[in-house]
N, C-alpha and C positions, 0 to 999 in steps of 0.2 A: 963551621966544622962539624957542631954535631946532625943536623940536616945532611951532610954528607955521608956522613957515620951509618946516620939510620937507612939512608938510600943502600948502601951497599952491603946492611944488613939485609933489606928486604928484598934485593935479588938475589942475594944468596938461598935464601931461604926460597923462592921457587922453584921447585921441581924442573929439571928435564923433563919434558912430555915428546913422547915418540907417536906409532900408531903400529899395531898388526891386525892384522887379517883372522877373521875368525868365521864361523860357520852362521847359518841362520840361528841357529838354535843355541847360542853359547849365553845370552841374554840371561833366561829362561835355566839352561843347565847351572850358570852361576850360581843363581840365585840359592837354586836347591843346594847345591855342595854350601856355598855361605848357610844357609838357616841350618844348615844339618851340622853344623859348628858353632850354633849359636850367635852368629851377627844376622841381624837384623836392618832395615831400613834403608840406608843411604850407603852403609859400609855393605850391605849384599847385593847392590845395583850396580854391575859393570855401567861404565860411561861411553859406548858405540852406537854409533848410526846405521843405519844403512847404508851400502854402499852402493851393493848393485846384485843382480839375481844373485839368489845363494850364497853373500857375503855381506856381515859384517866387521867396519872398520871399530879399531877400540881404542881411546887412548891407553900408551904405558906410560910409566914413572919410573925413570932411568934414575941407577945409582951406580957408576964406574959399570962394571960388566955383568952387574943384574938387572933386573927391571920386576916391574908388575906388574898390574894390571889397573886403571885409575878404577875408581867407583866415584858415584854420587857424593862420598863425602871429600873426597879429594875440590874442595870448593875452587882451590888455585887454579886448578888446569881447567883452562878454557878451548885450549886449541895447539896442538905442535908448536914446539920452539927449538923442537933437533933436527939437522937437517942429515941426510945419509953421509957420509962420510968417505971418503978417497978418493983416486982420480976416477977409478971403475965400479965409484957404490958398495964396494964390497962384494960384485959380481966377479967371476971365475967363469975364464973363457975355456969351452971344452969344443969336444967335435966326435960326431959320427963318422967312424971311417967310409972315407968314398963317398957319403951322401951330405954334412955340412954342418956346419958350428952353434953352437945357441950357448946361453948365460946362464948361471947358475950360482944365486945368493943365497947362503946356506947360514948368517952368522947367529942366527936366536939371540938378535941380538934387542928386540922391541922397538925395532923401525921398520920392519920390510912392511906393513902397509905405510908409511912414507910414501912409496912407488905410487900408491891408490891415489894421497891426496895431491902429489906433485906428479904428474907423469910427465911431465919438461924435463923431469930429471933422466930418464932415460935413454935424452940427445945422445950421452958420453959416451951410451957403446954405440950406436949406428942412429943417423940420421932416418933410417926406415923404420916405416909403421912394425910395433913387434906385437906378437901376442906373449900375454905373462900368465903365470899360473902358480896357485898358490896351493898345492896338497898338501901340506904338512905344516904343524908350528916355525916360523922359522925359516922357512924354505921358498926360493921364487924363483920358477926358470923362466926365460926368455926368449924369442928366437925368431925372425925373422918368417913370416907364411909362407905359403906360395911352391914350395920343394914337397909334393906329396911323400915323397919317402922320410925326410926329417919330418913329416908332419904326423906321419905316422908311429914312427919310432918315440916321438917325444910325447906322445899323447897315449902310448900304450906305458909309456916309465912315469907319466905323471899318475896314471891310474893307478899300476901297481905298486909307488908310494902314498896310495890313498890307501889302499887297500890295506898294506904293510902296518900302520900306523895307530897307534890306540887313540890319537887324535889326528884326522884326518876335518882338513881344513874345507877343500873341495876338488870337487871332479871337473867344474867347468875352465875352460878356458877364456881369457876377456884379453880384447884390445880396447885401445881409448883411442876414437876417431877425432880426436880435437878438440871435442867438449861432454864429449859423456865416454863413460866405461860401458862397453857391451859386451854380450858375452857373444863369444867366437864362434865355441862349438863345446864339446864334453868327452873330456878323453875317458877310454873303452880299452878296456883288456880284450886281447882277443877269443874270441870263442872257442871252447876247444872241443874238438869233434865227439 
């Protein structure tokens, strides 16, 4: 009995661990905002890898509808043990009138890199290759290629929510061909005369 006791203390006591998407340079900017708060060491080392050009992934530390950010001293979390949530991931179906549909997960909720480490997961909305993009904290649209006018449309909204943004994740766009994340292309505001 008490063997069981302590087991189901010490899954308790493991963190939820998610993932989000952050910039090359969030490593590096952590660090300074931690020292300039005075932590040091382990507690001012975010815990992310690289993911892919001009992205890193980062664990979080889910607590009901907050989260954080893990660091080096977070010793527990080794790797994701949340997986997205709902029939549609928490994506919302929209649409370009006249020209065609794409996804959009918006919840801040410290899983939308999930999509990075699992991209099986985004069978649910269409069996087709999509490309995803991640501007802003928080935020990941998705959308089927190939429609030059959606492809346009959605790559001049993904820039001007980078732009918009006092944290602005990234400009490029990335599909996963099966075994790696590539980057697509880099959405572009358009020029104005």
């Amino acid at each position: 009995m008490t063997a069981l006791l302590l087991f189901a203390f010490s899954a308790s006591a493991s963190p939820a661990v998610g993932a989000v998407m952050e910039p090359d340079d969030v490593v590096e900017q952590y660090r300074l905002h931690a020292n300039s708060k005075g932590k040091q060491g382990p507690d001012a080392e975010l815990l992310c890898k690289t993911a892919v050009e001009g992205l890193q992934v980062c664990a979080s530390v889910l607590d009901g509808k907050t989260w954080r950010y893990a660091t080096h001293a977070d010793a527990e979390v080794t790797s994701p043990t949340e997986t997205l949530k709902g029939p549609r991931l928490g994506f919302v179906r929209k649409s370009v009138d006249g020209i065609g549909g794409y996804w959009v997960r918006s919840e801040n909720d410290g899983r939308e890199g999930l999509i990075f480490v699992r991209p099986e997961a985004l069978k649910v909305l269409t069996p087709a290759e999509l490309v995803v993009a991640w501007p802003q904290p928080g935020v990941v649209i998705a959308w089927v290629p190939g429609n030059p006018s959606l492809d346009q449309v959605l790559s001049v909204g993904v820039a001007k929510m980078v732009e918009a943004t006092n944290h602005p994740i990234s400009q490029k766009l990335y599909r996963h061909d099966g075994d790696e994340w590539l980057v697509w292309g880099e959405a572009k505001a358009p020029q104005t005369p």
